[in-house]
N, C-alpha and C positions, 0 to 999 in steps of 0.2 A: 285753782284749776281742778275742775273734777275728773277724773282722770280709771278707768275701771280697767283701762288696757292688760290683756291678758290675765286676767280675775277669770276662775273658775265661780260659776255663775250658775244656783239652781233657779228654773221658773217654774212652779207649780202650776197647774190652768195653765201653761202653756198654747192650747190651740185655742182658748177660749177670745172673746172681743177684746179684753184688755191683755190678756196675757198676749198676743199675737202680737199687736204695738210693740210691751216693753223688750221682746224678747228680739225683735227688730232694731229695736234702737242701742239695746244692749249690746249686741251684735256688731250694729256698725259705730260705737264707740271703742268697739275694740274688743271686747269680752268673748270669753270662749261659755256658749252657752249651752245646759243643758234643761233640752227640754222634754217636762214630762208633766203626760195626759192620760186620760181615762183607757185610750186606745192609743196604737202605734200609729193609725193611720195618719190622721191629723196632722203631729207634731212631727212626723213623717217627712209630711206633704212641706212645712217649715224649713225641717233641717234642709231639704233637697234644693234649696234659694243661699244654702251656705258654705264654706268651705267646709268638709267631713273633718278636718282635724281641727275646727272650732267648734263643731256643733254637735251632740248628741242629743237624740232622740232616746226615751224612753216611755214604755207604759206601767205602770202601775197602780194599784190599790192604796191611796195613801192613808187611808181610813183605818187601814190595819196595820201594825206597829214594824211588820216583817217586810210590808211592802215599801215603807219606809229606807230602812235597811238597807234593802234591794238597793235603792236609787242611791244611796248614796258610796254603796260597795262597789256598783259601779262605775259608780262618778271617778271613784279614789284609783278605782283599774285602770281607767283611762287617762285620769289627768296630774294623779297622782297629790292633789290636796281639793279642800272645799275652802270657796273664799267668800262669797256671795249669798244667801237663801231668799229669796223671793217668795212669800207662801200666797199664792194668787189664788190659790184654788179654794173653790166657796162654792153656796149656796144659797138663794135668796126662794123662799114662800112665806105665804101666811093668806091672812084673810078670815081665819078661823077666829074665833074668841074660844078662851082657856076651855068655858063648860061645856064646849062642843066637839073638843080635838079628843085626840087619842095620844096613844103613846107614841107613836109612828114619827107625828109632828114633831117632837122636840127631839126625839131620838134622831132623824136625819138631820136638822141642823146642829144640832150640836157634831154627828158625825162628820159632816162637810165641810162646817168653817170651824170647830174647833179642834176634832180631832188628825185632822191633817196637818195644822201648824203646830199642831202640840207631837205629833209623831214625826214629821219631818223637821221640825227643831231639834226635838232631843239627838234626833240620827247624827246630823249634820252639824249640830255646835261640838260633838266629841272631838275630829280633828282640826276645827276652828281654836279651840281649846290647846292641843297640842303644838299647832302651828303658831301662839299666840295672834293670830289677828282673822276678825270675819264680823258679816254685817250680816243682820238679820232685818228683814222686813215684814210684818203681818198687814193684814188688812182689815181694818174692823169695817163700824157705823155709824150713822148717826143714832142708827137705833140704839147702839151699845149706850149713848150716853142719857136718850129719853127715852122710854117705849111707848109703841104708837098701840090702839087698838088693834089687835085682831093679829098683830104682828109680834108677840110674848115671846115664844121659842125660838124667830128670828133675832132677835132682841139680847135676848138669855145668851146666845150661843156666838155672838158679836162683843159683848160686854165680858166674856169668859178668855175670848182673844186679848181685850186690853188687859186686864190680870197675867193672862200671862207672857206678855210683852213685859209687863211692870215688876213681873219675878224674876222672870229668867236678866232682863237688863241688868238688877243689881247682884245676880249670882255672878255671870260673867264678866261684868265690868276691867277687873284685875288681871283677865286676860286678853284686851284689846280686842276683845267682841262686843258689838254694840247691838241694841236692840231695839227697834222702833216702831211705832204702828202708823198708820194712815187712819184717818178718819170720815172718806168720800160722803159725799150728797150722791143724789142719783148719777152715774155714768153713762155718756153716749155709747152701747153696744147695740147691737142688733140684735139679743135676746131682750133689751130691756126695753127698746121699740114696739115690739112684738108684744111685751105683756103689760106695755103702760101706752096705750093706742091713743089715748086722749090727752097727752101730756106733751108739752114741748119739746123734744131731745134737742134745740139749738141752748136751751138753760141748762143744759146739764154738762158735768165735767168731762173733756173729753179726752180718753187713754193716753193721748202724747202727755197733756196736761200730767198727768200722774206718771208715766215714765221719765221725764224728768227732775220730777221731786224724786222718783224712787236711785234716779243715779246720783243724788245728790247726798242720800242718807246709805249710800254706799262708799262715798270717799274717804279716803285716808285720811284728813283730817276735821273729820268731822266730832263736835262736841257738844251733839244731843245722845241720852240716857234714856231708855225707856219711857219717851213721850208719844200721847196722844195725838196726832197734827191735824187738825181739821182742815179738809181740803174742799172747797164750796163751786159750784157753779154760779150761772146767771140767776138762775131762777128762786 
């Protein structure tokens, strides 16, 4: 029985298509979640569908190491431990080939999907660490494991994720923190609608599909180590 009942619960991308789902369902399994978004409004608009002593809302910069911090300083004000980390929060471009891009290109995605799981990890396994027990989730690609044209620094900065899924897993192993990644094909959101207009969203994975693998690699007796999981659609 997977079981997250009263688990202090971070969801990065909170207000986003998939983080909105998990942080829903997270919720009504029981979990006291917090959520946090680029802005207050959003994850706001969330907490206000929950009870206020399960739900926080926050905003922050997770891109930068102190905004990190933040989140998780006050996670520990309020709930008084971290049990959960969800790192949802990403970024998907491309379209570029290498001889055409700039620096820009690989410097935001490497900013958005690695350095947020990699500053919101480090924050948040410290009292995981102390507490002995906490579950870590990232989210990579499939790009992470082939790259596609035109798609390099989305690629780079998804396969940088699985690395450090596969460190940090056997750093903490000894102290009942676990670390795991997802591996998605494309996802049903409404931003990915929008910028794949000619592609089928009924083939693609859709958020519940991924929030309950993700409450599953949150249970208490779970015995996967920093693995890849690929998780597929129709299509």
């Amino acid at each position: 029985m997977v079981s997250v009942e009263d688990k202090i619960t971070i969801i990065s991308g909170a207000s986003g298509g998939l983080g909105q789902t998990v942080s829903e369902m997270f919720y009504q399994a029981g979990a006291k979640v917090v959520l946090v978004g680029n802005t207050l409004d959003k994850v706001q608009e969330i907490a206000n569908t929950m009870e206020p002593s399960r739900a926080l809302p926050l905003a922050a910069d997770l891109t930068a190491a102190d905004g990190a911090e933040a989140v998780v300083g006050a996670v520990l004000d309020k709930f008084g431990r971290v049990d959960i980390l969800l790192n949802l929060a990403g970024g998907f471009a491309g379209g570029t080939p290498i001889h055409e891009s700039d620096d820009s290109d690989l410097d935001k995605m490497m900013a958005l999907n690695l350095r947020t799981a990699y500053n919101m990890s480090r924050a948040a396994v410290k009292p995981m660490i102390e507490q002995q027990w906490g579950r870590i989730v990232n989210i990579a690609s499939r790009d992470a494991l082939q790259g596609r044209a035109k798609f390099s620094a989305y690629g780079i900065s998804k396969a940088a994720v699985l690395r450090l899924t596969e460190s940090m897993a056997a750093e903490v192993k000894p102290y009942n923190v676990i670390v795991n990644a997802l591996i998605p094909t494309a996802i049903d959101t409404e931003a990915n609608r929008k910028a794949m207009p000619n592609t089928d969203p009924n083939k693609w994975l859709k958020p519940a599909t991924i929030a309950k693998t993700l409450l599953f690699l949150s249970s208490d007796d779970l015995a996967i180590y920093g693995a890849g999981i690929p998780l597929e659609g129709k299509g």
